[in-house]
ChimeraX commands (.cxc) that place a marker at each C-alpha (Angstrom):
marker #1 position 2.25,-10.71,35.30 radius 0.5
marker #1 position 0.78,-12.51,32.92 radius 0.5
marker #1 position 1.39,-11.22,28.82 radius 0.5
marker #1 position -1.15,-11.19,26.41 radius 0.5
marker #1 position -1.75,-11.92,22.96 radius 0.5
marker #1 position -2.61,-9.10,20.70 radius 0.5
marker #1 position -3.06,-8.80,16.46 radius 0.5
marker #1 position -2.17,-5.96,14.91 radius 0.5
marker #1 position -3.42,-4.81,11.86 radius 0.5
marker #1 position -1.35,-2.03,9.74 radius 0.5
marker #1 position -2.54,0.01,7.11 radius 0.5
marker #1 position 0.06,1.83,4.39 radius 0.5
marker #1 position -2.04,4.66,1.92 radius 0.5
marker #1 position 0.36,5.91,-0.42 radius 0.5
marker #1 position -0.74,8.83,-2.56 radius 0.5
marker #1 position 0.40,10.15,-5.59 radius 0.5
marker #1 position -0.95,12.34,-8.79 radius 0.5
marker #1 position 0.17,11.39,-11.86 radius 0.5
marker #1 position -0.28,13.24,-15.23 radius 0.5
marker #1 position -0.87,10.68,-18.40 radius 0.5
marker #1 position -2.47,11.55,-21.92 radius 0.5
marker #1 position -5.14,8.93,-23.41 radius 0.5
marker #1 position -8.08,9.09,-25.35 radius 0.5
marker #1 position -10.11,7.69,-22.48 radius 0.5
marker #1 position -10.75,7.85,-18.28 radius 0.5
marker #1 position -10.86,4.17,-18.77 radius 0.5
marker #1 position -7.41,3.68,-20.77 radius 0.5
marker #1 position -5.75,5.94,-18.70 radius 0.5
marker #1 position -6.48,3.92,-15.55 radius 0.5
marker #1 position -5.44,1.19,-17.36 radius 0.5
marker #1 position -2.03,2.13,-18.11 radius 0.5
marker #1 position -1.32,3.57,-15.07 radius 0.5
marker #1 position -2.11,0.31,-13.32 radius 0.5
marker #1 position 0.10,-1.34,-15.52 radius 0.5
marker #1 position 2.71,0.57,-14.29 radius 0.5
marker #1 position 2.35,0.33,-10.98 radius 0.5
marker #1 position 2.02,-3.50,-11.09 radius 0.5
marker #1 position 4.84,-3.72,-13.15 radius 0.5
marker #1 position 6.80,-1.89,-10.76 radius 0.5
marker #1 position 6.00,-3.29,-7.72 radius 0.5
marker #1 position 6.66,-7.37,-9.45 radius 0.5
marker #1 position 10.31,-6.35,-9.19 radius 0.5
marker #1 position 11.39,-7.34,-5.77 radius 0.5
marker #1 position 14.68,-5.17,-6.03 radius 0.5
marker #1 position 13.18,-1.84,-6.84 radius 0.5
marker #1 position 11.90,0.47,-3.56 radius 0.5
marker #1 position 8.47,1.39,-3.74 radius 0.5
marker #1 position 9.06,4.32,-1.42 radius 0.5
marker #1 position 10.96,6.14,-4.32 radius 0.5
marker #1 position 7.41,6.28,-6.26 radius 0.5
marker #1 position 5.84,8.48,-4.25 radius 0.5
marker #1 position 6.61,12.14,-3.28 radius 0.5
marker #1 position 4.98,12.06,0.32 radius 0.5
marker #1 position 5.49,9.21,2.74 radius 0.5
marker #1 position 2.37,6.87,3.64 radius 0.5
marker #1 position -0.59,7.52,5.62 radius 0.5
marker #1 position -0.38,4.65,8.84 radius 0.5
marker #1 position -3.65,3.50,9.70 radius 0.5
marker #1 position -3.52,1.17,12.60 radius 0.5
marker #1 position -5.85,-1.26,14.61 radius 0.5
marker #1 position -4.87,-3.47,17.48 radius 0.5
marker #1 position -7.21,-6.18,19.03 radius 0.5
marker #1 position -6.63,-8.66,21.44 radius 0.5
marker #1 position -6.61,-12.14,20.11 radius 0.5
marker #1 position -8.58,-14.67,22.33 radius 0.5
marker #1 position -6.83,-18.33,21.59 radius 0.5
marker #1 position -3.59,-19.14,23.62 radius 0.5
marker #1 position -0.35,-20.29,22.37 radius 0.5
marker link #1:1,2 radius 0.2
marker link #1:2,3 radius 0.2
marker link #1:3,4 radius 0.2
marker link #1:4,5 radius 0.2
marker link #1:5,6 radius 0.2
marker link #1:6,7 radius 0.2
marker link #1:7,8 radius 0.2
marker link #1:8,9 radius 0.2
marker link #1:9,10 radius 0.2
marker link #1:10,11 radius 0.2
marker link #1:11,12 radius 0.2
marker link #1:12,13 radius 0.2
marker link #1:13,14 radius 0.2
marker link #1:14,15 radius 0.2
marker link #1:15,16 radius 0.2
marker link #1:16,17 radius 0.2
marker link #1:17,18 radius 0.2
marker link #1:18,19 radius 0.2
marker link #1:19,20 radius 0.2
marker link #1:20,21 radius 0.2
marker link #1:21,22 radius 0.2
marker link #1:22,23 radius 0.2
marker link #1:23,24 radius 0.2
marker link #1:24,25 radius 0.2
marker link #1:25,26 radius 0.2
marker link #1:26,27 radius 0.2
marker link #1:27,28 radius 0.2
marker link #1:28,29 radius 0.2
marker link #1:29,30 radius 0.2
marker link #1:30,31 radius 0.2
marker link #1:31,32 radius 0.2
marker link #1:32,33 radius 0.2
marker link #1:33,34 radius 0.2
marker link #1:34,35 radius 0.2
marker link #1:35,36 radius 0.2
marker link #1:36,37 radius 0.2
marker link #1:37,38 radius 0.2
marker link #1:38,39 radius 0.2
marker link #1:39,40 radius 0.2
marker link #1:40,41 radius 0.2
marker link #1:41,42 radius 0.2
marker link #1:42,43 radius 0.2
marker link #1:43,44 radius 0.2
marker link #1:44,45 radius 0.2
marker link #1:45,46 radius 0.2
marker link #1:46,47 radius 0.2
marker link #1:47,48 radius 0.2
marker link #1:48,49 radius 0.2
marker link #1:49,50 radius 0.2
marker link #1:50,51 radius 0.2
marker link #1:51,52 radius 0.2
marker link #1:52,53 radius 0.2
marker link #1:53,54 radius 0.2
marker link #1:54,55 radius 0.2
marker link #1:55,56 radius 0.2
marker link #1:56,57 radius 0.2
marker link #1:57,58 radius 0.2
marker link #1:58,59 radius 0.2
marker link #1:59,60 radius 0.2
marker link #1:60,61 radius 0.2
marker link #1:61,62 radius 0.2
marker link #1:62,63 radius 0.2
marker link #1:63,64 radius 0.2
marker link #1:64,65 radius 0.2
marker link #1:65,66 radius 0.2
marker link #1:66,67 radius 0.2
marker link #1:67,68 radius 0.2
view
């Protein structure tokens, strides 16, 4: 039987609420992003221990048409 090739796309939603005090929507956005970039530019720290609940797994498969 002959295999085929297929691409699979995965899709990780993490979700968290985070409470933060600023004198603007736009500031507070800000910071937080900061954070989270921040974070994540250290390779040694675990991203999973951010986030209370574990990510949403959206997934999409297609079948790729060029052979190997």
């Amino acid at each position: 039987m002959k295999r085929k090739n297929y691409k699979v796309r995965i899709k990780l939603t993490f979700e968290t609420t985070m409470d933060h005090s600023q004198t603007s929507m736009k500031k507070a956005k800000e910071d937080v992003n900061r954070v989270l970039t921040d974070y994540l530019k250290d390779k040694k720290l675990n991203i999973l221990n951010l986030f209370e609940e574990p990510p949403h797994i959206t997934y999409k498969v297609e079948k790729n048409d060029y052979q190997n």
